[in-house]
KEDREN-275912 format. One record per residue (C-alpha): residue number from 1; residue in three letters; x, y, z. Coordinates in steps of 0.5 Angstrom, whole numbers, always signed. Layout:
# residues N
NUM,ALA,X,Y,Z
...
***
This chain:
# residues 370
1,UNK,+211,+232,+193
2,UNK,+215,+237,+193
3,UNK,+212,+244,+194
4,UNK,+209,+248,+187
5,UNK,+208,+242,+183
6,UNK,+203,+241,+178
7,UNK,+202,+233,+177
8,UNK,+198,+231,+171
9,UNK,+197,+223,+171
10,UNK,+196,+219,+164
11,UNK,+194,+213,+165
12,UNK,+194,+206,+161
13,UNK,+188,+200,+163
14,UNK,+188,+193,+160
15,UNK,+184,+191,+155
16,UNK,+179,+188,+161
17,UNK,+177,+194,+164
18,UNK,+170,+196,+164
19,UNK,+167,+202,+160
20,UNK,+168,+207,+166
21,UNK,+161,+210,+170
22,UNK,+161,+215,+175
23,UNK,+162,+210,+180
24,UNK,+168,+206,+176
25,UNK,+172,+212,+175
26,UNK,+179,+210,+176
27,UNK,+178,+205,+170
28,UNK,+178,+210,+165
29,UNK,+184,+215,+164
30,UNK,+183,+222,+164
31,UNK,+185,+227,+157
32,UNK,+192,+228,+157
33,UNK,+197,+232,+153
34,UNK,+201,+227,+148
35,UNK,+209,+226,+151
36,UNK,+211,+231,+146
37,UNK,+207,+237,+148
38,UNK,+209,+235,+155
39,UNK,+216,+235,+153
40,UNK,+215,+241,+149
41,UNK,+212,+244,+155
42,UNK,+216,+243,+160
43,UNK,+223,+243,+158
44,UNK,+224,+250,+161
45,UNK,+222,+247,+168
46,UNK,+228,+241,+168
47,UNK,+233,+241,+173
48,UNK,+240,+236,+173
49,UNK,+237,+232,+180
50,UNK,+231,+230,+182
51,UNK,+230,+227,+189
52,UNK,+226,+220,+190
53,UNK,+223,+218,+197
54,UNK,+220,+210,+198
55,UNK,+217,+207,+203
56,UNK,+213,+200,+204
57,UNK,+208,+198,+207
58,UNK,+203,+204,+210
59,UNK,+196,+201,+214
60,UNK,+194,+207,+218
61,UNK,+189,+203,+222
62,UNK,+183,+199,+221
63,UNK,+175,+197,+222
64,UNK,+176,+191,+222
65,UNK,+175,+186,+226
66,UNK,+175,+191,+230
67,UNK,+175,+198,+231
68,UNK,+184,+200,+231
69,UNK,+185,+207,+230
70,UNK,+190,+212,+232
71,UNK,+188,+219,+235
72,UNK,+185,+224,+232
73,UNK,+185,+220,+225
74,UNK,+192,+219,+224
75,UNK,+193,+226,+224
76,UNK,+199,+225,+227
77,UNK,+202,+219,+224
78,UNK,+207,+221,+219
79,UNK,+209,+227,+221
80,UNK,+217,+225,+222
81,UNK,+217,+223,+215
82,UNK,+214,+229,+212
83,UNK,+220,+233,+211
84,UNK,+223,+228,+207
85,UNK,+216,+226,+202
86,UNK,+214,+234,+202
87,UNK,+221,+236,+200
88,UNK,+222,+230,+195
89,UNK,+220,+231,+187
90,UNK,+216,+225,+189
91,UNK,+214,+220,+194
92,UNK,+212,+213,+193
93,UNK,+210,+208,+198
94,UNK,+204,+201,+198
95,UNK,+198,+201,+200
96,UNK,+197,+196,+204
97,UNK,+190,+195,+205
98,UNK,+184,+200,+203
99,UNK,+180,+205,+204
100,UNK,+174,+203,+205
101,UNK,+168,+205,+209
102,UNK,+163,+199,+208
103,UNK,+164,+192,+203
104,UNK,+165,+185,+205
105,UNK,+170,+180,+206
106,UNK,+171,+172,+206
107,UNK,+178,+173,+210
108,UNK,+177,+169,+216
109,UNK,+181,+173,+221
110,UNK,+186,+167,+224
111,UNK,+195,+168,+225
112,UNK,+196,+168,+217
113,UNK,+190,+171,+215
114,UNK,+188,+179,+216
115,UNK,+184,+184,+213
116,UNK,+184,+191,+213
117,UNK,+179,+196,+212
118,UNK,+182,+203,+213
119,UNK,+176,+209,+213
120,UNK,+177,+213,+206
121,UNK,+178,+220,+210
122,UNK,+184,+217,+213
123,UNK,+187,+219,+206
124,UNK,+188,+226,+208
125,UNK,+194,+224,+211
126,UNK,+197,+221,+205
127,UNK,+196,+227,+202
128,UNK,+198,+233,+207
129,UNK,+204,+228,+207
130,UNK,+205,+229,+200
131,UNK,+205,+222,+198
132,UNK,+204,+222,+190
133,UNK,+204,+214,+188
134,UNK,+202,+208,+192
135,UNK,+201,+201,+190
136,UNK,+196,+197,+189
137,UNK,+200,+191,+188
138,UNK,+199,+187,+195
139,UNK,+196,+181,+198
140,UNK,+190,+186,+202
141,UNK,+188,+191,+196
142,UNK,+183,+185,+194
143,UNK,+181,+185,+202
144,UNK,+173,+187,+202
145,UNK,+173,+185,+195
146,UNK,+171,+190,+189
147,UNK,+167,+194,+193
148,UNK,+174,+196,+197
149,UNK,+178,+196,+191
150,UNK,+173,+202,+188
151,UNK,+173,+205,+194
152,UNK,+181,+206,+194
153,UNK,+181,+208,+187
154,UNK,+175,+213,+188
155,UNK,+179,+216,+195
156,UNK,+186,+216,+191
157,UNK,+183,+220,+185
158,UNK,+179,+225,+189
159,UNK,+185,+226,+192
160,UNK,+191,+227,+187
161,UNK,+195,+220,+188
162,UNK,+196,+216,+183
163,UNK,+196,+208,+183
164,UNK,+197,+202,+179
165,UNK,+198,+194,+180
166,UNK,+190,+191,+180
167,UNK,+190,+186,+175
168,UNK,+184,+188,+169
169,UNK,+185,+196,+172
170,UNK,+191,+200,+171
171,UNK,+197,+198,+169
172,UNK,+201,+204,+170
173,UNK,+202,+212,+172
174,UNK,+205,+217,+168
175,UNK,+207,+223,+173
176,UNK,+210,+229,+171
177,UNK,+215,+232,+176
178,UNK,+220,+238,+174
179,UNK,+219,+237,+167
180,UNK,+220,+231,+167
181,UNK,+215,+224,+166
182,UNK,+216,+219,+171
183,UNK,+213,+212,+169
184,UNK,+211,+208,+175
185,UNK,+208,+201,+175
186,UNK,+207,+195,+181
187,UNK,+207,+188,+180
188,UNK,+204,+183,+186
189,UNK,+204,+175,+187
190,UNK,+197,+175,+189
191,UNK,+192,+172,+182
192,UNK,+187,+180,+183
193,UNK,+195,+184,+182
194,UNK,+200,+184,+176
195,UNK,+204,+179,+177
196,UNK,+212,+179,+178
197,UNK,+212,+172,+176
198,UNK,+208,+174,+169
199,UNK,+215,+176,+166
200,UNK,+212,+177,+159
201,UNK,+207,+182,+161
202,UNK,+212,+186,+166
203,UNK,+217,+186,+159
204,UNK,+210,+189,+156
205,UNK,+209,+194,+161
206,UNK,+215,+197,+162
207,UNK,+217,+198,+155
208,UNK,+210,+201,+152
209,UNK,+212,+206,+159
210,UNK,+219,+207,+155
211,UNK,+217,+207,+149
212,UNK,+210,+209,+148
213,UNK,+209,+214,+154
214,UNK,+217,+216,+153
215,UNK,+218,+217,+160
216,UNK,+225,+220,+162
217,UNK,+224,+215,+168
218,UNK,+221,+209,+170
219,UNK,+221,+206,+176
220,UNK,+218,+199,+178
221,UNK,+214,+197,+186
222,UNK,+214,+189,+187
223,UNK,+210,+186,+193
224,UNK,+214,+180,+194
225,UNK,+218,+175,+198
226,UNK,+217,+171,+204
227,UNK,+215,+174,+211
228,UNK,+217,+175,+218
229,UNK,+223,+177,+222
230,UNK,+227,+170,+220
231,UNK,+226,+173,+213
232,UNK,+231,+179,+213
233,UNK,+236,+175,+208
234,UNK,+235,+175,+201
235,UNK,+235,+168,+198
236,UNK,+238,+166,+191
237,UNK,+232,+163,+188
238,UNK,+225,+163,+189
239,UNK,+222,+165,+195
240,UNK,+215,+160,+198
241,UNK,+211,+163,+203
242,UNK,+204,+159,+205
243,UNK,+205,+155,+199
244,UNK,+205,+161,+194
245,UNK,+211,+162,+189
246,UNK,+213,+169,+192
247,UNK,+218,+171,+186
248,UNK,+224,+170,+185
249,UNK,+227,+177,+187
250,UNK,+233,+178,+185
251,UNK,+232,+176,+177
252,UNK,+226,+179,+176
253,UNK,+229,+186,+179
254,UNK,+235,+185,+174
255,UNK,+230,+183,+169
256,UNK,+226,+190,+170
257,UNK,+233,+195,+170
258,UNK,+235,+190,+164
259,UNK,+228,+193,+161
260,UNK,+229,+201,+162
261,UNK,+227,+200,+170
262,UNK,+231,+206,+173
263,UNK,+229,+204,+181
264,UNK,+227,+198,+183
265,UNK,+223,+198,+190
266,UNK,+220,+192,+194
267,UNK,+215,+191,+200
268,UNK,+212,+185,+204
269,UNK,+216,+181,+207
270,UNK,+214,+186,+214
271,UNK,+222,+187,+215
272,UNK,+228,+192,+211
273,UNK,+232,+187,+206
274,UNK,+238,+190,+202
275,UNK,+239,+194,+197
276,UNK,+244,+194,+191
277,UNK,+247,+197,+185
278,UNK,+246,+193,+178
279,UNK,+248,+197,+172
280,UNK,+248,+204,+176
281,UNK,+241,+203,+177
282,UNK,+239,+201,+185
283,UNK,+234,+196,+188
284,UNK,+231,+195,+195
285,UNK,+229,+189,+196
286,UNK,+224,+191,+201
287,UNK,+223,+197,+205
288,UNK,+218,+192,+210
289,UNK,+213,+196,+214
290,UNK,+212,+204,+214
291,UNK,+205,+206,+219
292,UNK,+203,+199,+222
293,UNK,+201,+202,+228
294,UNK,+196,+196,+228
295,UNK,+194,+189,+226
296,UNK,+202,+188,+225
297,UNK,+207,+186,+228
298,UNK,+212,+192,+230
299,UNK,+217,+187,+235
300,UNK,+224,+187,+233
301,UNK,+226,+189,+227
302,UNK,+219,+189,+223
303,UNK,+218,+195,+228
304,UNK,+223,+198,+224
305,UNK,+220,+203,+218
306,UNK,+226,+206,+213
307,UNK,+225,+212,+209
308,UNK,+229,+211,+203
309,UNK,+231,+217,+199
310,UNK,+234,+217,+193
311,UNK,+238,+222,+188
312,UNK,+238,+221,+181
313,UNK,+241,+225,+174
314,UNK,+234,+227,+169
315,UNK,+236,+219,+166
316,UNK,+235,+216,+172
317,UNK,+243,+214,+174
318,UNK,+243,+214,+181
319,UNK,+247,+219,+184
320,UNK,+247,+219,+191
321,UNK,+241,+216,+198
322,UNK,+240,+216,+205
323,UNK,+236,+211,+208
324,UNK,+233,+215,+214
325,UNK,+232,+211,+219
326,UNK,+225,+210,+224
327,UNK,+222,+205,+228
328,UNK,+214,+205,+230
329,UNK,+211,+205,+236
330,UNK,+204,+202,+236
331,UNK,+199,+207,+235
332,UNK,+203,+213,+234
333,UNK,+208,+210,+227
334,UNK,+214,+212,+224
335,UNK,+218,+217,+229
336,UNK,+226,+218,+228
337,UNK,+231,+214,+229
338,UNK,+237,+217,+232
339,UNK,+241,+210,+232
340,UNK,+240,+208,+225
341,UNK,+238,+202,+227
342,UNK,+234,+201,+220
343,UNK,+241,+204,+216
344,UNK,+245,+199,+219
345,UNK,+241,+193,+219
346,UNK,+241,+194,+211
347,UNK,+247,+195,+210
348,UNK,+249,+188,+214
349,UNK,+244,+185,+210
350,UNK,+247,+188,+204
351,UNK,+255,+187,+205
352,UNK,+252,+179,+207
353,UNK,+247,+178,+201
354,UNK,+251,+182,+196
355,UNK,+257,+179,+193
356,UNK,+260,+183,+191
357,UNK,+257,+190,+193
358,UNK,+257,+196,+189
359,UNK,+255,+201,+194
360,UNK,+257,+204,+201
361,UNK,+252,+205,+205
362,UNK,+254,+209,+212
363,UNK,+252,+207,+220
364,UNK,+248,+213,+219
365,UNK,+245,+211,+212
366,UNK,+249,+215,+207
367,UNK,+249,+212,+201
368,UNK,+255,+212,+195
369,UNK,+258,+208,+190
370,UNK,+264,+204,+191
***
């Protein structure tokens, strides 16, 4: 979130959501100005660059099934990234989990099972980080069911973030950021979540942003792909995890840049992944873990937490990035790399799985077109 920026939200939600009550609020969308006033408005204020900044998953710590929690309430967790979320015109990044201080869960904790239960004042950090979007579109969003998932919408509302991605709620966010609208919206594998492998509804979502919402720029979160160290490679073809169909993620990010979609960003196989440049529009195909201090595995490259910072011209067409590297520490989160480790590993993946590439990406993180 970039210092003396006003952000106004327009929000669309399914013809399912419930008529809104004081404890539902998140379903309705507020009064907003039309896309021609906002236009009208704001024309003054464009600039030629705006600057993107992305990372995945963020589960700053949990109740359940037992009290892990950082010092001093996180206050801490995301000070090396900061500098870049608070400098950016906009910061994005998923949710993985909730903000909840009570509710029920049928998870019963085991090797492939977790439940996350993150307490709702731990939201002042993502806030005091500048974050502006985070996904709801995940495999634990739903992990203390209805109650967990009011609970986050509340905290996120109250606190100025947008989101999207629960199945029945909000479909997408229109954010306004130096004069331009920015639409966003998330896709998931889990049944609760709008699915990425549901290609009518993603094709119905990201053309009502482009051509209902006329956003100047839109950009697409997906939770999927398989999980685990061994699960760095992008296959061709649909990814299993669990026996779940995880999406078949180079077709559906093409088919979203296809749409209107100027940037594509994934999470969830718990590892970065490579990116790569499709009609002058970039993808990462997963930014793995960001601030997992606790309940996930930081061994190895699941410990390594990139924070990718994007360019575009006022359309969307990429200009330039920066993968800037971090690695986590348990209990303390992200903390800058000087090694670049998370750099290089992408653009190995990158140079191996993309064929061909059409991006450099530097051992410090740079990246350009070829």
């Amino acid at each position: 979130m970039l210092a003396g920026c006003i952000s106004i939200f327009y929000l669309s939600c399914t013809q399912q959501a419930r008529t809104a009550t004081q404890s539902d609020a998140a379903t309705a969308a507020p009064d907003s100005i039309s896309p021609e006033e906002s236009a009208a408005d704001s024309a003054i204020q464009r600039k030629d660059t705006l600057t993107f900044a992305f990372c995945g998953d963020i589960m700053m710590g949990t109740t359940f099934p037992d009290i892990m929690l950082p010092p001093q309430d996180g206050a801490n967790l995301l000070k090396d990234c900061s500098k870049f979320t608070l400098s950016a015109d906009m910061a994005l990044g998923n949710l993985e989990g909730t903000l909840c201080d009570g509710g029920r869960t049928d998870k019963k904790p085991g090797k492939y099972c977790y439940a996350f239960r993150t307490p709702v004042k731990y939201v002042k950090n993502l806030t005091d980080a500048g974050f502006d979007y985070l996904s709801m579109a995940n495999n634990h969003a739903n992990d203390f069911g209805q109650e967990g998932i009011l609970s986050t919408e509340q905290a996120l509302t109250e606190n100025g973030i947008a989101f999207s991605g629960i199945s029945g709620r909000r479909e997408y966010a229109v954010v306004e950021r130096a004069g331009y609208r920015i639409g966003v919206c998330a896709f998931g594998h889990n049944n609760y979540t709008i699915r990425h492998l549901d290609t009518v509804r993603v094709k119905d979502i990201i053309q009502r942003l482009r051509d209902t919402e006329k956003v100047d720029i839109l950009i697409v979160s997906f939770h999927g792909g398989a999980e685990g160290r061994d699960k760095a490679h992008l296959p061709m073809g649909h990814e299993t995890f669990l026996g779940e169909d995880r999406g078949n993620l180079r077709t559906f990010a093409h088919l979203c840049i296809d749409l209107g979609a100027d940037i594509v960003y994934g999470h969830g196989p718990h590892v970065p992944r490579c990116m790569e440049m499709y009609k002058d529009r970039l993808i990462a195909y997963s930014l793995g873990n960001f601030c997992t201090p606790y309940g996930i595995s930081l061994t190895g490259i699941s410990g390594y937490a990139p924070l990718l910072e994007v360019k575009t011209t006022g359309d969307g067409t990429f200009v330039s990035g920066h993968i800037h590297s971090m690695t986590q520490v348990r209990g303390i989160g992200p903390r800058i790399d000087q090694t670049h480790a998370a750099a290089q590993l992408i653009r190995s993946l990158t140079e191996a799985d993309i064929k061909p590439s059409h991006i450099n990406i530097s051992t410090s993180g740079e990246i350009t077109r070829k």
